[in-house]
N, C-alpha and C positions, 0 to 999 in steps of 0.2 A: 090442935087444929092444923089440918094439911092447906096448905096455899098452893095453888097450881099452877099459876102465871105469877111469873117475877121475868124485872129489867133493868139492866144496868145500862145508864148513860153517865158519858165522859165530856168535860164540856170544859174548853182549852182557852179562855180569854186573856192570856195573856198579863197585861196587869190591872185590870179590869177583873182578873176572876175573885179575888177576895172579897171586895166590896160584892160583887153580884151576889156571891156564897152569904155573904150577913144580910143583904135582902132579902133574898128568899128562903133561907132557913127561917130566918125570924118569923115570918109567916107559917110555915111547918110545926113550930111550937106553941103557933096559937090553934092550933086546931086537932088535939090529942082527939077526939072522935071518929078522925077520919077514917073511914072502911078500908084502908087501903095501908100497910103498913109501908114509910116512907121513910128512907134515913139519908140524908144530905151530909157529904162528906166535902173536907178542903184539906189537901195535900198538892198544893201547886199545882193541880185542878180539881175543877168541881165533880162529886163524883154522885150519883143519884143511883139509889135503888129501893126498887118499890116492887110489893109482893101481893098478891090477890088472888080470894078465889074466884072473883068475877072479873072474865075478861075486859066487859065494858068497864069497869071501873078500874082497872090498872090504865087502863086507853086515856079516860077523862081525868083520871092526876097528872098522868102525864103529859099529856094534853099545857093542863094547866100550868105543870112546874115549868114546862117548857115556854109557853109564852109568857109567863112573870121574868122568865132569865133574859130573853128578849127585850120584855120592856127594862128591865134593870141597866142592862146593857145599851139599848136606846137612849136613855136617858143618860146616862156617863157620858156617851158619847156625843149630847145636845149640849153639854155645857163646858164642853173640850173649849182652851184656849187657846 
């Protein structure tokens, strides 16, 4: 199977990015059916990449992985001392 759209995003939180990284991975392991092949990496940043042969569908994972790290991150940051 050829995939014709793929994306690599870099995402730098600081110390904040590991906890983000086990949030939203964890969610990526519960959804093995997804059409959209997605691999979440943590090497001192978070690193995402996702492959598709549907544009629109590499759009709306991304999409979504993107506002989960968001709220992840919001939320760390609500309950800062």
């Amino acid at each position: 199977m050829t995939l014709n759209f793929s994306a690599d995003i870099t995402v730098d939180a600081q110390d904040k990015t590991k906890a983000i990284f086990d949030s939203v991975n964890t969610d990526n392991k519960f959804y093995p059916e997804n059409p959209v092949k997605t691999e979440i990496k943590f090497n001192e940043k978070l690193t995402i990449s996702v492959e598709s042969n549907h544009l629109a569908h590499l759009r709306a994972n991304l999409n979504s992985t993107l506002r989960l790290i968001q709220a992840s991150h919001d939320t760390i940051e609500s309950v800062k001392e």
